[in-house]
VOPAGU-2260 file (C-alpha; in pm, 1 decimal, decimal comma):
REM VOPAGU-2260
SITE   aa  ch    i         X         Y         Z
SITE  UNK   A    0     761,2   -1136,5   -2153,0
SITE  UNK   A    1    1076,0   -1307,2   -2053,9
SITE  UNK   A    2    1280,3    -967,9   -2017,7
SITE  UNK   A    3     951,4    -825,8   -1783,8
SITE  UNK   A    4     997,8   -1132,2   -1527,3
SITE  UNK   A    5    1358,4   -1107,9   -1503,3
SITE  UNK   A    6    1325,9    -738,4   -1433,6
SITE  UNK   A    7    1081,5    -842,4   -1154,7
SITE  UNK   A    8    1315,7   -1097,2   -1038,8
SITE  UNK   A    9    1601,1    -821,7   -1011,2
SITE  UNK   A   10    1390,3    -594,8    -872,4
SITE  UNK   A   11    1333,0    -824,5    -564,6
SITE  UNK   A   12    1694,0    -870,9    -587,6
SITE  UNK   A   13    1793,9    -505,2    -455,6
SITE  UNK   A   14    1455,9    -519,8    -253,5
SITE  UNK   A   15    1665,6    -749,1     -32,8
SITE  UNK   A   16    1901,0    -490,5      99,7
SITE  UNK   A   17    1626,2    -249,0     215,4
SITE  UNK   A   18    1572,7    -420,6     535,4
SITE  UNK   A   19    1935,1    -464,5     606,7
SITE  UNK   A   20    2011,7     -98,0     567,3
SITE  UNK   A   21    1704,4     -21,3     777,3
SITE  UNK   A   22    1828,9    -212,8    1056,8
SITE  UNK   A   23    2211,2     -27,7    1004,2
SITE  UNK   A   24    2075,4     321,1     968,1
SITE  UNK   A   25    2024,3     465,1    1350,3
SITE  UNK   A   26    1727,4     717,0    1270,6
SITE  UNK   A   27    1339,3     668,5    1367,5
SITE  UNK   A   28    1135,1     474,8    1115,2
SITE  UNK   A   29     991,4     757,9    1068,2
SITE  UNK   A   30    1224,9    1008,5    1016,2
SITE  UNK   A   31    1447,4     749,5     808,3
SITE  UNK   A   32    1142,5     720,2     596,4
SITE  UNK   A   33    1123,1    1102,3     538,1
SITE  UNK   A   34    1513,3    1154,7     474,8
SITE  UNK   A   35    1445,8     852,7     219,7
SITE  UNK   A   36    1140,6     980,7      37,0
SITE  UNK   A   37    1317,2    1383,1      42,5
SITE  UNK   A   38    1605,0    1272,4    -108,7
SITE  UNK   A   39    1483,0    1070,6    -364,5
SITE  UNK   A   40    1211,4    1334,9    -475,1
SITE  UNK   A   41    1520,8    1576,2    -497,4
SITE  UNK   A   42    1731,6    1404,8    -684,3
SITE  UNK   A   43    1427,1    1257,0    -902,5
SITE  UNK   A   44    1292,6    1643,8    -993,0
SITE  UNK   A   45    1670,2    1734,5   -1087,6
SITE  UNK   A   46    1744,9    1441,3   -1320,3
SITE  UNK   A   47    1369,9    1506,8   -1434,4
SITE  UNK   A   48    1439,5    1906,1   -1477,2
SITE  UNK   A   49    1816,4    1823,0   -1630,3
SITE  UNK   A   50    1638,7    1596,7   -1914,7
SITE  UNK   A   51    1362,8    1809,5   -1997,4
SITE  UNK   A   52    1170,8    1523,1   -1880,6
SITE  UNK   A   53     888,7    1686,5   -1651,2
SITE  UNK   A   54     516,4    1672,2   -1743,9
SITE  UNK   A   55     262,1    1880,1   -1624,3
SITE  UNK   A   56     -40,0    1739,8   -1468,7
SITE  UNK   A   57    -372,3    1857,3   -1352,5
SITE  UNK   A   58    -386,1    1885,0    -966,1
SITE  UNK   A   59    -624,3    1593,5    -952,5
SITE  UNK   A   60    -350,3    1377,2   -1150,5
SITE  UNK   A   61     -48,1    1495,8    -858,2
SITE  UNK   A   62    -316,1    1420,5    -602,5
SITE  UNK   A   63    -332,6    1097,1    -719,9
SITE  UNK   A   64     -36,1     988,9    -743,1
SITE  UNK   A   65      66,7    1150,6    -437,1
SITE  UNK   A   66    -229,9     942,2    -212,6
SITE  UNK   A   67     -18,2     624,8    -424,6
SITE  UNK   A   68     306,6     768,9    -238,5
SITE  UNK   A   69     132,2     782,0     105,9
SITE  UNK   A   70      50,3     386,8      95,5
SITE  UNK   A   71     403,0     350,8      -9,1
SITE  UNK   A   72     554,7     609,6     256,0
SITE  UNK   A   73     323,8     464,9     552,6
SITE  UNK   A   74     406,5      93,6     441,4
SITE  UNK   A   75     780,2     208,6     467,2
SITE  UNK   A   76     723,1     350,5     846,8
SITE  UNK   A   77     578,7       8,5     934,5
SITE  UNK   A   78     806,8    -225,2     764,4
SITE  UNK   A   79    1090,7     -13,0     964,0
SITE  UNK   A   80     947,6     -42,2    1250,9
SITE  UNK   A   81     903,5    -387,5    1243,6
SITE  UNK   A   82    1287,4    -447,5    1174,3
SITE  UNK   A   83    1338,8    -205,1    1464,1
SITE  UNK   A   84    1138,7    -383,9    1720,4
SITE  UNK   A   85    1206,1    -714,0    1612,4
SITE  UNK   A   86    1484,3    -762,3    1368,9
SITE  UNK   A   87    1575,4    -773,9     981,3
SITE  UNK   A   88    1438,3   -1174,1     942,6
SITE  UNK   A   89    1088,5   -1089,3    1118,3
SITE  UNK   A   90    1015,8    -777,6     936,9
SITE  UNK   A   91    1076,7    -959,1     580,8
SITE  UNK   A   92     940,1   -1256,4     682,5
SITE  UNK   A   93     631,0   -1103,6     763,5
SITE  UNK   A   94     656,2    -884,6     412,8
SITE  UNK   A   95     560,6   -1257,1     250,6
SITE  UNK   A   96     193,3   -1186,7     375,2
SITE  UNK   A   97     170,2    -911,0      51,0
SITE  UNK   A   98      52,3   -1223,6    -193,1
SITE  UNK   A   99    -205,0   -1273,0      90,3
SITE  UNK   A  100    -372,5    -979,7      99,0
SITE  UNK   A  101    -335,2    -895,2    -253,4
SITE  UNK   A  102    -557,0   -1228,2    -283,8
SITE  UNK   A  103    -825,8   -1077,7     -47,3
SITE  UNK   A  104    -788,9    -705,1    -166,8
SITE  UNK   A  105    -742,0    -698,0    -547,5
SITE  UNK   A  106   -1087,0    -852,3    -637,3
SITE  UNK   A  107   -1249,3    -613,5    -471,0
SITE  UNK   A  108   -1146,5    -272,6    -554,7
SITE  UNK   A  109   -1066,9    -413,7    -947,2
SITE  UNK   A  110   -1386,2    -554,1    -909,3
SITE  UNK   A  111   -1307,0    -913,4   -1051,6
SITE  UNK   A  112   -1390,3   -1272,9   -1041,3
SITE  UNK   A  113   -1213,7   -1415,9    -671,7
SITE  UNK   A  114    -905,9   -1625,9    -778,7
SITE  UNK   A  115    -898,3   -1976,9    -539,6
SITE  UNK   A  116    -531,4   -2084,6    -722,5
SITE  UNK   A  117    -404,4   -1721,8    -587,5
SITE  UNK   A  118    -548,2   -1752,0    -237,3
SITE  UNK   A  119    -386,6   -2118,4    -233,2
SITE  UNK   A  120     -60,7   -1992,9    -330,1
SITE  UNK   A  121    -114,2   -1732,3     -65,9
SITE  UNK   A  122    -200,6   -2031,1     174,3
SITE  UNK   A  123     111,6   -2179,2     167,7
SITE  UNK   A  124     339,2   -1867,4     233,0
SITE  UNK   A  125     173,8   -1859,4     523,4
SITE  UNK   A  126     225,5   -2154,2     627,1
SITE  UNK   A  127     559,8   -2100,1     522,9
SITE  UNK   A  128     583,0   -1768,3     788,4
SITE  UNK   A  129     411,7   -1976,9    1016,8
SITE  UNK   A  130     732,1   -2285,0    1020,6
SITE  UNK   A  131     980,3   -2049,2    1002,0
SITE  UNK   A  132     937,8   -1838,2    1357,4
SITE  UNK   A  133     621,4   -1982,0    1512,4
SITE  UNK   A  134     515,5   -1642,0    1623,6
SITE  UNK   A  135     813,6   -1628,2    1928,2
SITE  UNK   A  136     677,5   -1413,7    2208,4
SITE  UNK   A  137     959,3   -1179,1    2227,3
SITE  UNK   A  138     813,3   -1101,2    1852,4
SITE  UNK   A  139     489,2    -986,1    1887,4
SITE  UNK   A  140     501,7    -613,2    1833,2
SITE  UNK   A  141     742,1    -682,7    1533,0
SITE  UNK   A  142     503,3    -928,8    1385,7
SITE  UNK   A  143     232,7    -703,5    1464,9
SITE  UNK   A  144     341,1    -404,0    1266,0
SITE  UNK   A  145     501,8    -625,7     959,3
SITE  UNK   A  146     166,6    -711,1     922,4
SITE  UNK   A  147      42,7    -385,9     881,6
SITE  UNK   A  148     332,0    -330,8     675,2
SITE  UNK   A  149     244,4    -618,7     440,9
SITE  UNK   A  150    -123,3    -514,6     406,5
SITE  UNK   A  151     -70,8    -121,5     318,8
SITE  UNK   A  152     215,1    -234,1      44,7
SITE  UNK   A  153     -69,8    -508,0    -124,2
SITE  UNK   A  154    -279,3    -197,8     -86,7
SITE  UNK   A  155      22,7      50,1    -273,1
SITE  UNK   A  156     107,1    -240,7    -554,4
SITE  UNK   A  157    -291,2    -251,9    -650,0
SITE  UNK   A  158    -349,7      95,9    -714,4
SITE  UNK   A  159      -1,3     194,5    -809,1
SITE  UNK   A  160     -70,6     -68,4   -1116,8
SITE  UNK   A  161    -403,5     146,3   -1180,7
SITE  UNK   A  162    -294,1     466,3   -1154,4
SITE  UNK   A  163      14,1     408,6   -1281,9
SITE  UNK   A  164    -151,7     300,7   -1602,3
SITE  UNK   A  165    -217,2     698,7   -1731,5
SITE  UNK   A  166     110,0     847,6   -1629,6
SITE  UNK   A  167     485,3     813,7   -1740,3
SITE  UNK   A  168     683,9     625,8   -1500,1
SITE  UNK   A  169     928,9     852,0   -1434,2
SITE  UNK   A  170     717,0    1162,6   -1343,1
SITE  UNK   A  171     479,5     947,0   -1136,9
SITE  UNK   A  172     772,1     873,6    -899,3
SITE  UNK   A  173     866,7    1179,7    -831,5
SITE  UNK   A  174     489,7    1308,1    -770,7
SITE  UNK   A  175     465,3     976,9    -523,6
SITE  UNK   A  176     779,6    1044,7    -326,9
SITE  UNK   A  177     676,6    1417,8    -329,7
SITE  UNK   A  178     285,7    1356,2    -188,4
SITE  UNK   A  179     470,7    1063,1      54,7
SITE  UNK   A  180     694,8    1356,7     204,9
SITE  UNK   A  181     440,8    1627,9     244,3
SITE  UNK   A  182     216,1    1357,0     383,8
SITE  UNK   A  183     429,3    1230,5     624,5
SITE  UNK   A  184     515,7    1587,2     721,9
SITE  UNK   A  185     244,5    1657,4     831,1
SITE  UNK   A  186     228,2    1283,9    1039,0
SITE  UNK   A  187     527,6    1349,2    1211,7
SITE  UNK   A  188     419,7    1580,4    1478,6
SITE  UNK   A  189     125,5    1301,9    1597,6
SITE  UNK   A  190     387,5    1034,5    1563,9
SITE  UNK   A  191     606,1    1209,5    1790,7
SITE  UNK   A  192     363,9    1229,7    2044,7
SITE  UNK   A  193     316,6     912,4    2092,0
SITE  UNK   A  194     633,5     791,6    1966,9
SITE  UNK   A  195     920,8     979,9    2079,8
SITE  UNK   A  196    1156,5    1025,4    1714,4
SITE  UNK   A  197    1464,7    1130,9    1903,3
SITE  UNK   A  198    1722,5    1252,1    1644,4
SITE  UNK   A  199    1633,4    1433,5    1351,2
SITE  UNK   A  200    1969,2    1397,4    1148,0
SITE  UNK   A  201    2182,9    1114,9    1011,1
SITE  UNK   A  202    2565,0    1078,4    1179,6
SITE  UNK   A  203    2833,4     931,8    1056,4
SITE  UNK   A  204    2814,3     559,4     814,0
SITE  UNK   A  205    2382,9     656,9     836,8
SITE  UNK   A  206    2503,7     852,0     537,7
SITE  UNK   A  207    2619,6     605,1     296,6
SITE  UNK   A  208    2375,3     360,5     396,8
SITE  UNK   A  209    2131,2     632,3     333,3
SITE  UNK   A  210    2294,0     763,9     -25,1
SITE  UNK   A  211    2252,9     380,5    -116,9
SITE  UNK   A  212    1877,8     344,4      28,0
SITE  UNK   A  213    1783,9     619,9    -192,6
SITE  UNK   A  214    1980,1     612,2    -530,1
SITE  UNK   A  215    1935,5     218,3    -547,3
SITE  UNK   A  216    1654,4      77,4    -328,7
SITE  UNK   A  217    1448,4     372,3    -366,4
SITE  UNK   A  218    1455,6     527,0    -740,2
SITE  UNK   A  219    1596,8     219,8    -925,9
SITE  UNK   A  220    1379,2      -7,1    -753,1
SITE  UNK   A  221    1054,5     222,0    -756,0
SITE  UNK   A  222    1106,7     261,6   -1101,6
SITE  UNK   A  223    1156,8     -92,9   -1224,8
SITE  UNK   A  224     860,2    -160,9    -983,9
SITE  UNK   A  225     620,6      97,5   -1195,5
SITE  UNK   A  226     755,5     -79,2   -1542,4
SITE  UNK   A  227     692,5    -464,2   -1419,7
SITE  UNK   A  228     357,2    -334,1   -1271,1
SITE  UNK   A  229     209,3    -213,4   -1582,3
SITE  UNK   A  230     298,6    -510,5   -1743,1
SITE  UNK   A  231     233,0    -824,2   -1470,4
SITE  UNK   A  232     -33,1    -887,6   -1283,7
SITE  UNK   A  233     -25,1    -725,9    -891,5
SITE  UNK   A  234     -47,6   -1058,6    -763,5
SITE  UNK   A  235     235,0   -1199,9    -908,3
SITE  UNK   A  236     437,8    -919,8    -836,0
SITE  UNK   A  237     381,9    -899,2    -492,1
SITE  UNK   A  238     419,3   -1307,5    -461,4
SITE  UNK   A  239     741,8   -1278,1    -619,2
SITE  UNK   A  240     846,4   -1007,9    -370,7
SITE  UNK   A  241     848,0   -1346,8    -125,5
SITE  UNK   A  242    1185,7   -1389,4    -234,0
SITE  UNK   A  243    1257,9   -1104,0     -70,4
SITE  UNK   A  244    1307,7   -1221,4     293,6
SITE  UNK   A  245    1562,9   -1494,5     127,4
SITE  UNK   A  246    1835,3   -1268,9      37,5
SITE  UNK   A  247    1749,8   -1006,0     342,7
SITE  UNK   A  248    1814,2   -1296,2     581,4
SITE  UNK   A  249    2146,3   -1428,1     450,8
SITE  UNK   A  250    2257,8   -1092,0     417,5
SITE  UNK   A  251    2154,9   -1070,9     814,6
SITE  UNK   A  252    2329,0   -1376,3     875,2
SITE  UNK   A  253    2622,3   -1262,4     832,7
SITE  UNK   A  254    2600,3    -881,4     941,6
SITE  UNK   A  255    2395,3    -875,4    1253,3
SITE  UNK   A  256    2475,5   -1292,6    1361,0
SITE  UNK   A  257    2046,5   -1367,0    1272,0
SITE  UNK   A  258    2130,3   -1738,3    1240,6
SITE  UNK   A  259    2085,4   -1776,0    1586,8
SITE  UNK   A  260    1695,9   -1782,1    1445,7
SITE  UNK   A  261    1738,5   -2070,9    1193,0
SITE  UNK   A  262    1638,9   -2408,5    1227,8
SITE  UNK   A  263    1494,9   -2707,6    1051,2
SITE  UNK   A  264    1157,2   -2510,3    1050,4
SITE  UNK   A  265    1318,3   -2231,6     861,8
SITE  UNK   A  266    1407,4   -2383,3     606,8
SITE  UNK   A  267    1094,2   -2608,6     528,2
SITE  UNK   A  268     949,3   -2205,7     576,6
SITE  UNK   A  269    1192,0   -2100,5     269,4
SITE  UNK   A  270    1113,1   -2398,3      62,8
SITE  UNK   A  271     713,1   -2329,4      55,0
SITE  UNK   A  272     792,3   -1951,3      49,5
SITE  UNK   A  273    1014,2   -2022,2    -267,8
SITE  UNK   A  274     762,3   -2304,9    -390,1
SITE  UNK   A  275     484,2   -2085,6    -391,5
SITE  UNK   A  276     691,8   -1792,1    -587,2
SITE  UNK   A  277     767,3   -2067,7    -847,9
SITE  UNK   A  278     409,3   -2225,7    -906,4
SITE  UNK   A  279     272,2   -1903,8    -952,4
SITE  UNK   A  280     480,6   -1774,1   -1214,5
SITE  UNK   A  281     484,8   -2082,6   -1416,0
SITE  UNK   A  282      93,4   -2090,2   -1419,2
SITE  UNK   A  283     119,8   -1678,3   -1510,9
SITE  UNK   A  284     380,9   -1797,6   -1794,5
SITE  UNK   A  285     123,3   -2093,9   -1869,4
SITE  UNK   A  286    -182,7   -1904,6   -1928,4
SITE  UNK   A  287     -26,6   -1638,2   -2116,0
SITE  UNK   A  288      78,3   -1857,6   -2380,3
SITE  UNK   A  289    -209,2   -2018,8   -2352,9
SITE  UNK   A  290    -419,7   -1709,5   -2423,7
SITE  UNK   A  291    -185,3   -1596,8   -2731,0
């Protein structure tokens, strides 16, 4: 048990660059999104083909775990967009509401018994979002689509858990970053209507960033995500993920001068964000060993 919470905890730990590089790379959301989700299905099929390691599924099992993907892909657009309109500390920040609406969401499509502890826990994150930017103006759209963000990744952690239940981790990310792509594909053209994508291409240092996004934050992370999901609760998970926005804003600190946000509030913000990571997996640790 101890070895699946620290590979949570380091998961969350590369998590923290994501929103960093999304800020550095110059592409669209949208298009940095499909670059991110093309290359890692690439590279996923050949180390898949190269190992002997690819299963065959039904179509109704790729479907599946493709529609998993598109939460994932679509959260991805948002969360990017959020950074873009705002900056790296708003779209994490806003990330924290995950533990929320995994309280409100997970009871109803697992169909169990409404958890008051979790929705407490949830409580005080935001609370904690709430002290640490007070919802600035200048913010709103960024705020607005973190949100959104936030809410289609509590929606990706809940079934990805279920579905990822009957299928070997491995193959299931590659079938998830394959239905993402095609999905998003086929997006693209509406999204450009209304949102003008501009350059289709990365130039210059987008590359590296982008080789790191994918080979790191992308299959390493996805992949220890799928493990610690099948074997800790969704909730947990995704309130641990509130750590998140800790090491995305230091890192910001120092690469794109984000102090200029901090204050007094932030950090009574970080301490409840970090407080509420902390209860709940000591009372997850708790009634485990109770229960054995």
């Amino acid at each position: 048990m101890k070895k699946d919470y620290l590979l949570l905890h380091l998961s969350v730990f590369i998590a923290g660059f994501t929103g960093v590089l999304g800020r550095l790379i110059t592409l669209d959301s949208a298009i940095l999104v499909w670059w991110r989700m093309a290359a890692a299905a690439l590279l996923m099929w050949a180390f898949l083909a190269l190992r002997k390691g690819l299963n065959r599924y039904q179509f109704k099992d790729i479907v599946q775990m493709g529609g998993v993907g598109m939460l994932l892909c679509l959260h991805w657009v948002f969360f990017y967009a959020s950074i873009k309109a705002s900056n790296v500390s708003i779209g994490v920040v806003c990330f924290s509401l995950v533990g929320f609406f995994t309280a409100l969401l997970e009871p109803i499509i697992n169909k169990h018994k409404f958890s008051g502890r979790e929705f407490l826990f949830s409580l005080l994150t935001i609370l904690g979002i709430y002290l640490i930017f007070q919802f600035d103006a200048r913010y709103r759209l960024g705020i607005a689509l973190g949100v959104v963000s936030s809410a289609l990744y509590a929606l990706f952690a809940i079934t990805n858990q279920r579905v990822g239940k009957h299928y070997e981790a491995k193959n299931m990310l590659l079938w998830e970053m394959v239905g993402g792509l095609i999905g998003l594909t086929c997006l693209i053209p509406i999204y450009n209507a209304f949102i003008p994508v501009g350059r289709l291409y990365p130039v210059g240092m987008d590359y590296p960033y982008l080789a790191f996004m994918v080979v790191v934050c992308t299959i390493g992370l996805c992949l220890l995500q799928i493990i610690v999901l099948q074997k800790i609760p969704a909730f947990t998970v995704n309130l641990t993920y509130n750590l998140e926005p800790v090491y995305s804003i230091i890192l910001s600190m120092f690469i794109f001068s984000e102090y200029k946000e901090l204050n007094f509030s932030f950090c009574i913000g970080i301490a409840l964000i970090i407080i509420s990571v902390v209860l709940q997996t000591w009372s997850e640790i708790r009634r485990r060993k109770i229960k054995a």
